[in-house]
C-alpha positions as CSV (number, residue, x, y, z in Angstrom):
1,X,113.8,139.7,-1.0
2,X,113.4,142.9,-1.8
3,X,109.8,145.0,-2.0
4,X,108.5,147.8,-4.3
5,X,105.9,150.2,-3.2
6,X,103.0,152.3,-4.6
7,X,103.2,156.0,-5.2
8,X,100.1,156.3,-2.3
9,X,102.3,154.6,0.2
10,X,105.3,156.0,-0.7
11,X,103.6,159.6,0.1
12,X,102.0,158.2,2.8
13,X,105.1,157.2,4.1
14,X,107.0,160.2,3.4
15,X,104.4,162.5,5.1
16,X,104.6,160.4,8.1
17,X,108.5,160.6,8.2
18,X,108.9,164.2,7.8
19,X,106.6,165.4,10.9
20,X,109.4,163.6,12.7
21,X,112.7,165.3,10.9
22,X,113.2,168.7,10.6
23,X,112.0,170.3,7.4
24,X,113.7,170.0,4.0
25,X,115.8,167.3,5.3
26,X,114.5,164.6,3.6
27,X,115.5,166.3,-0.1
28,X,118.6,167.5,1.9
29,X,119.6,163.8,2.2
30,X,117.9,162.6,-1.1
31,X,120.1,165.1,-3.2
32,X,123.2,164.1,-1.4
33,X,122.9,160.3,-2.2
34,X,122.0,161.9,-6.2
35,X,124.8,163.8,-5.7
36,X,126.7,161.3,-4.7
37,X,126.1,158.8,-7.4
38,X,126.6,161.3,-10.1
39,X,130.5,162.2,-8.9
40,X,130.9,158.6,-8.9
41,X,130.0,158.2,-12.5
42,X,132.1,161.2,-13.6
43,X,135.1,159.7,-11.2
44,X,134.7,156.7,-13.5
45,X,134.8,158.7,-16.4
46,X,137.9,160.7,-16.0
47,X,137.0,163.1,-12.9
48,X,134.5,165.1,-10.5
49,X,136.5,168.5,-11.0
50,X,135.7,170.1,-14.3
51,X,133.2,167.9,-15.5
52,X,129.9,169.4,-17.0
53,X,126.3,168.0,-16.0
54,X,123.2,169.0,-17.3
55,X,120.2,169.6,-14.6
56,X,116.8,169.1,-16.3
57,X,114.8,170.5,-14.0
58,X,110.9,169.9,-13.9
59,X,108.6,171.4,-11.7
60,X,108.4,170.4,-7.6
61,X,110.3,168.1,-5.9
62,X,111.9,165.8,-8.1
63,X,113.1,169.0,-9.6
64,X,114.1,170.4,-6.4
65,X,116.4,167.0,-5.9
66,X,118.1,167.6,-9.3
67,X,118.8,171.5,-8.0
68,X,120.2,170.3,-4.8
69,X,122.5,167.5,-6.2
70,X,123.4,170.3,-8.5
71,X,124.4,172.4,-5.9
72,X,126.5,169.5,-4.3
73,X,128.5,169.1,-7.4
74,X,129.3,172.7,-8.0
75,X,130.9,173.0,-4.8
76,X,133.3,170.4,-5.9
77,X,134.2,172.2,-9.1
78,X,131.6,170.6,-11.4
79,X,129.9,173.1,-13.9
80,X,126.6,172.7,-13.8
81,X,123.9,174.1,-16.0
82,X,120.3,174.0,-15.4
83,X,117.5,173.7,-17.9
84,X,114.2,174.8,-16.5
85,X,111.3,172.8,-18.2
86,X,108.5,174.8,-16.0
87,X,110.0,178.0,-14.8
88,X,107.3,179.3,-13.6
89,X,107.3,176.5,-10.8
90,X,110.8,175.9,-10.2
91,X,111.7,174.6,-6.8
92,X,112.9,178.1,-5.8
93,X,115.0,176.9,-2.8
94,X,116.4,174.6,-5.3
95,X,117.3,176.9,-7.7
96,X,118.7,179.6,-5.1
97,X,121.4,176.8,-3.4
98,X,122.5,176.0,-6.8
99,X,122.9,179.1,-8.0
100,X,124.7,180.3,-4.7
101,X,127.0,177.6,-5.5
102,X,128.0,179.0,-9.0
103,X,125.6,177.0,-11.0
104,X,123.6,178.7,-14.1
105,X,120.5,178.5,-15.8
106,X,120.8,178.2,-19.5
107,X,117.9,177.9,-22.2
108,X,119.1,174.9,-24.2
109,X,120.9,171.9,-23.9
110,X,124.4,172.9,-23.9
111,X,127.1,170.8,-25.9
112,X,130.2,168.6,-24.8
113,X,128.2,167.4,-21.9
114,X,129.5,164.3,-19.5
115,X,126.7,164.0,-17.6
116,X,122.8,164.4,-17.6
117,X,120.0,164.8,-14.9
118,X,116.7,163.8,-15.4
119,X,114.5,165.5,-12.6
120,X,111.6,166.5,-15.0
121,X,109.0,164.5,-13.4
122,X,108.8,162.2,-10.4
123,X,105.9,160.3,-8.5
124,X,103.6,162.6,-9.2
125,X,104.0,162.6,-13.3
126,X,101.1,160.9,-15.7
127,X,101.6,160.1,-19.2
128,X,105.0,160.6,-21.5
129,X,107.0,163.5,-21.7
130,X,106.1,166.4,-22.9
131,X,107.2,168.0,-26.3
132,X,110.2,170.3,-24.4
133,X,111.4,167.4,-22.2
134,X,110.7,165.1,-24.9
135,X,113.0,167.2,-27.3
136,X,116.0,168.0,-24.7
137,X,116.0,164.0,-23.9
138,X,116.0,163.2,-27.9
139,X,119.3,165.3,-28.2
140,X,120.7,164.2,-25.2
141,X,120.4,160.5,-26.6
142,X,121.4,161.4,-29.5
143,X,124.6,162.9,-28.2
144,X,124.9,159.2,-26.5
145,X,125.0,161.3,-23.1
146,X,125.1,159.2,-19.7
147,X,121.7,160.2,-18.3
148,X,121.0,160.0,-14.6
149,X,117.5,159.7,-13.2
150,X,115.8,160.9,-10.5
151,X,113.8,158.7,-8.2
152,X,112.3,157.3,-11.6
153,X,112.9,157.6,-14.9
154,X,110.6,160.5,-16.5
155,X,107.7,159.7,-18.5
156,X,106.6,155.9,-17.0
157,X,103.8,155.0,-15.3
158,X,105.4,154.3,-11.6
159,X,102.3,152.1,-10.3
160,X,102.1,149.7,-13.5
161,X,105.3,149.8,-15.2
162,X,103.4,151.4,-17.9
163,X,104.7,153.3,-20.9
164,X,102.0,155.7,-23.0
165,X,104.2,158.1,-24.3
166,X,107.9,158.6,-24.6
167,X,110.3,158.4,-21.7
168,X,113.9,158.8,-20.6
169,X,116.0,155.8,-21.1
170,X,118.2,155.9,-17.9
171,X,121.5,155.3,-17.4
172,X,121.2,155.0,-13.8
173,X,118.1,155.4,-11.2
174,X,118.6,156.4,-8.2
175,X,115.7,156.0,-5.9
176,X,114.5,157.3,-2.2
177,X,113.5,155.3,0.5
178,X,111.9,152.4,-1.8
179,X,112.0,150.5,-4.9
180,X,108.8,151.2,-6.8
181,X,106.7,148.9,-9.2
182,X,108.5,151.2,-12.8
183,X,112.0,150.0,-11.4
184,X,111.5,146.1,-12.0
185,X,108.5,146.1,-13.7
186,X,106.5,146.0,-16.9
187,X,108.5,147.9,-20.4
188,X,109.1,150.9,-18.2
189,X,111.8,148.2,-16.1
190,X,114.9,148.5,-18.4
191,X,114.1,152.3,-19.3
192,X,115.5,152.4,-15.3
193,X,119.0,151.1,-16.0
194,X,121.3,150.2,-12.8
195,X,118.8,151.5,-10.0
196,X,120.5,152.3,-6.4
197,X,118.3,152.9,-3.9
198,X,119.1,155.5,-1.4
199,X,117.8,155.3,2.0
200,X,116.5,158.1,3.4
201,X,114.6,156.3,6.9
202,X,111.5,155.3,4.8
203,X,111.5,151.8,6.1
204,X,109.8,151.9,9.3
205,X,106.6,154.1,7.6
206,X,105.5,152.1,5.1
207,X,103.1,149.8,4.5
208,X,104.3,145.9,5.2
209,X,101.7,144.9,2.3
210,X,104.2,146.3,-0.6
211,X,102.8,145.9,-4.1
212,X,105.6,143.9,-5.7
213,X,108.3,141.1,-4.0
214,X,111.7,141.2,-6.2
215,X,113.3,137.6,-5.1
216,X,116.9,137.0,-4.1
217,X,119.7,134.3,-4.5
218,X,119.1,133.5,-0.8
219,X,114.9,133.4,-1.2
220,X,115.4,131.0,-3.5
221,X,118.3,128.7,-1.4
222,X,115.9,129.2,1.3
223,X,113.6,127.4,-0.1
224,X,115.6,124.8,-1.9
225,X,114.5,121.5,-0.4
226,X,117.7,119.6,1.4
227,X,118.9,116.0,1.6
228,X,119.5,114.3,4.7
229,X,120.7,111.0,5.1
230,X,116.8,109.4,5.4
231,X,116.4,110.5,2.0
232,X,115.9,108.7,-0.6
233,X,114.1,108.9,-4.1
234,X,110.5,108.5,-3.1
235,X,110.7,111.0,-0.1
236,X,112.0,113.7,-2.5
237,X,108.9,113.9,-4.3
238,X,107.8,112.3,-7.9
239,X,106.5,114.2,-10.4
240,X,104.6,113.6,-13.2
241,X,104.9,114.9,-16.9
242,X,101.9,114.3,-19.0
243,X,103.2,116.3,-22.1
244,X,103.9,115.8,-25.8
245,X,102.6,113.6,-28.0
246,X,103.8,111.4,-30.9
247,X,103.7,115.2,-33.2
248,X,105.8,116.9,-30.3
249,X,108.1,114.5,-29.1
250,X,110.7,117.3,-28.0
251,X,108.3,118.8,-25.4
252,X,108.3,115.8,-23.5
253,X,111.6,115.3,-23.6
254,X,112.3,119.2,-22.5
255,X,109.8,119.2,-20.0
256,X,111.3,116.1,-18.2
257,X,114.8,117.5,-18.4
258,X,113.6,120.7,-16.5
259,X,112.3,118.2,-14.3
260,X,115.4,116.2,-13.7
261,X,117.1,119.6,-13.0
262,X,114.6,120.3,-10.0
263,X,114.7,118.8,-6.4
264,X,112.5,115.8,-6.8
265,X,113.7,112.2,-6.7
266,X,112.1,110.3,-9.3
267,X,110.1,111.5,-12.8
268,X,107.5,109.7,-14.2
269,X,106.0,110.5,-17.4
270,X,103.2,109.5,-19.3
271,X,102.3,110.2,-23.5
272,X,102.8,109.4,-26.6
273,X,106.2,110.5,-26.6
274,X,107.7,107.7,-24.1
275,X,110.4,106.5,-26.2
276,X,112.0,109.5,-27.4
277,X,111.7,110.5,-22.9
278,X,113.7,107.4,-22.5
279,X,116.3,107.5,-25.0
280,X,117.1,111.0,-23.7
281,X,116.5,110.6,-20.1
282,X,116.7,106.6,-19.2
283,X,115.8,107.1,-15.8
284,X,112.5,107.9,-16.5
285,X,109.7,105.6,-15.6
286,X,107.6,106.1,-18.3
287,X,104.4,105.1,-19.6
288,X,101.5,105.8,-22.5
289,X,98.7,107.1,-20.3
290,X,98.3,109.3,-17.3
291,X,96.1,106.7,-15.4
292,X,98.8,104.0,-15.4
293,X,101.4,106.2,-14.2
294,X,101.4,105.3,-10.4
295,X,101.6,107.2,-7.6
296,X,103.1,110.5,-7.9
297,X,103.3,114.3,-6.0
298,X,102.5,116.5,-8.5
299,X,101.6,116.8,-12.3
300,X,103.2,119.0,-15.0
301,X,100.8,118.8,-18.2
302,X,100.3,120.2,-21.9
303,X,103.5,121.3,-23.2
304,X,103.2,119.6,-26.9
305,X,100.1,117.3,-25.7
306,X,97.7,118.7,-28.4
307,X,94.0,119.6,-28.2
308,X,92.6,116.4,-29.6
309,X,90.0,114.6,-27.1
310,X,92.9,112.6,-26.3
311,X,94.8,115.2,-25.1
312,X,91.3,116.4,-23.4
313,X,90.9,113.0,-21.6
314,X,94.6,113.3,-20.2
315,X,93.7,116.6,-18.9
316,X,90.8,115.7,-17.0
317,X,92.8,112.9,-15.9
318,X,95.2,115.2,-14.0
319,X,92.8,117.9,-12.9
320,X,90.8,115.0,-11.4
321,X,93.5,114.3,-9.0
322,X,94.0,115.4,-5.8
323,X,97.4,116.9,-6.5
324,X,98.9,119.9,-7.2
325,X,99.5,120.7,-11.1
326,X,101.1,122.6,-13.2
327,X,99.3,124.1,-16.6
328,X,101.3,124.7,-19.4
329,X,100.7,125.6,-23.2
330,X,98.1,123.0,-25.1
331,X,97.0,122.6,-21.7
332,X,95.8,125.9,-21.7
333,X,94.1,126.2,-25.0
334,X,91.8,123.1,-23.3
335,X,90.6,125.1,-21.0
336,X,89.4,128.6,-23.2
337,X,85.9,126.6,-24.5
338,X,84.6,126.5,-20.3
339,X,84.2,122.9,-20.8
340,X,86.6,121.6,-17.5
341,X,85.3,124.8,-15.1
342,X,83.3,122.5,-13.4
343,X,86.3,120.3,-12.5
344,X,88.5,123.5,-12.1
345,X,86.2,124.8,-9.4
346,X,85.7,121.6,-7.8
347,X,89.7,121.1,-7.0
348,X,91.2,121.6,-3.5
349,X,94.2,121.1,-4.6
350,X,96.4,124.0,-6.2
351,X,96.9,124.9,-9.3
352,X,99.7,127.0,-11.0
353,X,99.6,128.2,-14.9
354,X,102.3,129.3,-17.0
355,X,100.6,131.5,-19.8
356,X,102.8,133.8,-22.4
357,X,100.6,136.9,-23.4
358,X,99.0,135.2,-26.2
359,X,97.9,132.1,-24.0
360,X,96.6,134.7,-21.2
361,X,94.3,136.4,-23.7
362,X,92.8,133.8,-24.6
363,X,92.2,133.0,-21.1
364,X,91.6,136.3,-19.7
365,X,89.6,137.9,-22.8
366,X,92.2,140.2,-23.5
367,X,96.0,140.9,-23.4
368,X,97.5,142.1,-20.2
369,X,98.3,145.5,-20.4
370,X,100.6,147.9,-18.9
371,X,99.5,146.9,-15.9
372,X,100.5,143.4,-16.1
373,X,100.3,142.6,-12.3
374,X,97.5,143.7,-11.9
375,X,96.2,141.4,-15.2
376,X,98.1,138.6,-13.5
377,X,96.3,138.7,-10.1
378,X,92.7,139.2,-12.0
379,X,93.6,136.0,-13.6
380,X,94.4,134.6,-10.8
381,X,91.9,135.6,-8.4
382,X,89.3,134.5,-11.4
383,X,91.1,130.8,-11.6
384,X,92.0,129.9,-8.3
385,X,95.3,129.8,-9.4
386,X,98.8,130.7,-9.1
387,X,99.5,132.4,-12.2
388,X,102.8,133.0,-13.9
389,X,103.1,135.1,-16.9
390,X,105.8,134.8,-18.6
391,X,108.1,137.4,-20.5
392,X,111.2,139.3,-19.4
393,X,109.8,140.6,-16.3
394,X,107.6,137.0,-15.0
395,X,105.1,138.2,-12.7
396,X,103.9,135.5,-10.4
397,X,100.5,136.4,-9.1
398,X,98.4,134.5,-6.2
399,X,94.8,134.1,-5.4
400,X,95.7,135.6,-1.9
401,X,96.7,139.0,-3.8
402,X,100.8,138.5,-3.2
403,X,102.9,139.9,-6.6
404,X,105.9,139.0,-7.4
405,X,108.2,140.1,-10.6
406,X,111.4,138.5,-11.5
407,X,114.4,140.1,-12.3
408,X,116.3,137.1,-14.0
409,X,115.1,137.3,-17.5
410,X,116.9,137.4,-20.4
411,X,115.8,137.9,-24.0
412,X,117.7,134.7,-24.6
413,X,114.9,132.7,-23.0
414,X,113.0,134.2,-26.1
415,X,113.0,130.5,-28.3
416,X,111.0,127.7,-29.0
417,X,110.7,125.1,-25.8
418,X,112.2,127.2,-23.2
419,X,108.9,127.4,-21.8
420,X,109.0,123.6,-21.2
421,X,111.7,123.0,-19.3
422,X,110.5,125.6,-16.9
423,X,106.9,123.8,-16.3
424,X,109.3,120.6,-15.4
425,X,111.5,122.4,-13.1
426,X,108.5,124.2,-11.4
427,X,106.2,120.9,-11.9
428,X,109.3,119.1,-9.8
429,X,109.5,121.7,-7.1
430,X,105.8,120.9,-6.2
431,X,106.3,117.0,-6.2
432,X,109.1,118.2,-3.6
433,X,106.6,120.0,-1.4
434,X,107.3,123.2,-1.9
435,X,104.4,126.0,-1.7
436,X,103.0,126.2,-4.9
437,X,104.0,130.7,-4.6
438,X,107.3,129.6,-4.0
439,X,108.0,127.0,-6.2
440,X,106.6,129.8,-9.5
441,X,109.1,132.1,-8.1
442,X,112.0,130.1,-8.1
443,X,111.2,128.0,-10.7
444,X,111.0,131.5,-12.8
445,X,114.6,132.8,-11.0
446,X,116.0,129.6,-11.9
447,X,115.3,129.7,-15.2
448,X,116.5,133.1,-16.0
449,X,119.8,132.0,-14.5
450,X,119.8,129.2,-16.5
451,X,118.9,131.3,-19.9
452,X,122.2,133.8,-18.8
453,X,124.4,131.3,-17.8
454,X,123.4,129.3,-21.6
455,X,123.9,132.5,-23.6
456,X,127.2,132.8,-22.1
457,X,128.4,129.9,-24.0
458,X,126.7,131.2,-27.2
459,X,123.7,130.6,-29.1
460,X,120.7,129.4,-26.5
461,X,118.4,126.6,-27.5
462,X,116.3,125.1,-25.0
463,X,117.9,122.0,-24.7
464,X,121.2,124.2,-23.1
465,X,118.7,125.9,-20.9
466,X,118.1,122.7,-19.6
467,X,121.8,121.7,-19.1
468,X,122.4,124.8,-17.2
469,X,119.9,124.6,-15.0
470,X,122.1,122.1,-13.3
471,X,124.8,124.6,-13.3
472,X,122.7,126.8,-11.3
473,X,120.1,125.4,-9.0
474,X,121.1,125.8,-5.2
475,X,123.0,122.8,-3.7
476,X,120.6,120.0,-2.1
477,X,123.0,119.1,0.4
């Protein structure tokens, strides 16, 4: 996995690190990785030697990179201009190596550009750009000019992922020492564009309590659970789906194929859906009502189930078990009137949620924010719950305080029912044993993959989101 870091422990980390090193090494080595990446980008777009970049240089550090990297390129035939948005605080050390090395201040953005460098503002900036940043990055966009950032793209809100105002719209990131939350999270993510992360011998100083987990292919095949040859269907886990209803047949039947897709042996469902379940998925035991289900893992319930008392009574059904569950849509909506807290606070067993924004107001009292981890782990210190709100960047949140964000999502996940087959897979990772963190997390990888790997073919509905989650769930054996 990979981890992302808060501005406070970054600095921390930083200040620790450079009593050890001797001074200005750390930018030394910072703007030689910017450097770095910037001649491979003009290598890719015809050559280094030649080329013209554009250093927009803010005030202190992050400017002072931007100088450096400047300086690096000019010395390998680059011309390289500099823009100074705060003259009066230019990194002076900065702007002497780059100007030693033949580079020039200008006072506008010149024309016929290949190259951009956004060093305006870096860990330190709050709130959007302002109006002479803001209007140098307008023409550089408008130019359609390959825009570089520095450490993190100007104008975001590096802690939440934020954006109150307007920011640069990276190309590229490159990043020193460690990912932080702007990079992978919240509408400031895709503003990031390709990030690299440069390693500048952060590692051992920071904090092992990061603020965000980014999950890999072999987190999630880590965690797979694998056949043996004692295995058989009932020691794989059965799951039950208590979702749609006789109005919202197709839930069912989507939930239980994200269910089939997952690692447990056998899927049992129980609504008013069951024959639709069965002509789709005939290897379903299915049945009318959560009580006469039998014996089961875990339980996935309220995608299509409705809010009627019926509905109700199949609710408290499940959440009177002593298994884990899974939450999903109408499910949801039963719980905003406070009428099942006493059963939710009564459970020992865990609970996950799968709220979109809309559902998490509702539940919350408000939408989530910028700051959507932090919304998510409110939530779900408040419920007891593992909480997973969904949208490009899912953040998976825990009672315990652990934040995930996943970088799978696609806007092609963005249609009716998608959301269903993911409470099945997830719902069927439980029933398999898996930690109810874990299984949000990969259940949310999974599906991403699955969206990508559908929208490759064309079109996505979520019945192919289903389909391709076969294509791409880790091998069980």
């Amino acid at each position: 996995m990979r981890r992302a870091w808060r501005v406070s422990d970054v600095r921390a980390a930083e200040e620790a690190l450079m009593r050890t090193v001797p001074e200005g090494s750390l930018m030394q080595l910072a703007a030689a990785g910017l450097a770095r990446r910037c001649a491979l980008l003009l290598a890719e777009r015809g050559g280094v030697y030649g080329s013209r970049v554009l250093l927009l240089a803010g005030a202190g550090n992050n400017g002072g990179d931007a100088l450096y990297a400047g300086a690096f390129l000019a010395r390998r035939g680059v011309a390289v201009s500099a823009l100074l948005l705060a003259p009066e605080r230019v990194h002076e050390g900065g702007l002497a190596a780059l100007r030693a090395a033949g580079g020039r201040v200008v006072d506008a953005v010149p024309r016929d550009l290949d190259l951009a460098v956004d060093g305006i503002v870096g860990l330190g900036g709050s709130g959007g750009l302002r109006p002479a940043a803001e209007a140098a990055v307008r023409l550089l966009n408008a130019r359609r000019t390959t825009i570089v950032a520095v450490d993190i793209p100007s104008g975001v809100d590096v802690d939440t992922g934020g954006l109150s105002g307007p920011a640069v719209r990276a190309d590229v990131t490159v990043t020193f020492g460690c990912l932080k939350p702007a990079l992978v999270v919240g509408p400031a993510a895709p503003h990031a564009g390709e990030v690299e992360l440069v390693d500048i011998g952060l590692g051992p100083w920071l904090r092992s309590d990061a603020a965000l987990a980014v999950p890999e292919w072999p987190d999630i095949e880590q965690w797979w659970p694998r056949l043996d040859a004692a295995s058989e269907k009932y020691t794989r886990g059965v799951v039950g789906i208590a979702t749609g209803s006789a109005t919202y047949p197709g839930a069912a039947v989507l939930s239980v194929g994200g269910a089939l897709a997952g690692p447990a042996g056998m899927v049992r469902y129980a609504g008013g859906a069951a024959g639709h379940v069965l002509r789709h998925h005939p290897s379903v035991i299915a049945t009318k009502r959560v009580a006469d289900a039998g014996r089961v893992q875990a339980w996935v319930c309220g995608s299509g189930l409705g809010t009627d008392e019926a509905a109700a009574t199949e609710l408290r059904t499940v959440l009177a078990t002593s298994l884990p569950v899974v939450l999903d849509a109408d499910a949801l909506t039963l719980l905003v009137d406070g009428s099942m807290a006493d059963q939710l606070r009564g459970r020992d067993a865990p609970i996950v949620v799968t709220p979109h924004d809309r559902e998490f107001a509702r539940l919350a009292g408000g939408e989530p924010g910028d700051d959507r981890v932090g919304a998510a782990l409110r939530l779900a210190s408040w419920m007891n719950a593992v909480v997973l709100l969904k949208g490009d960047r899912t953040i998976v949140a825990t009672p315990a305080g652990h934040a995930w964000v996943n970088p799978t999502g696609t806007p092609a996940l963005a249609t009716g029912g998608t959301g269903d087959v993911l409470a099945g897979l997830l719902g069927s990772l439980l029933a398999a044993r898996v930690t109810p963190e874990r299984a949000a997390v990969a259940a949310a990888y999974l599906h991403g993959l699955a969206g990508r790997e559908a929208a490759r073919r064309g079109p996505v509905t979520a019945p192919d989101v289903a389909t391709a989650l076969r294509d791409v769930v880790p091998a069980s054996f």
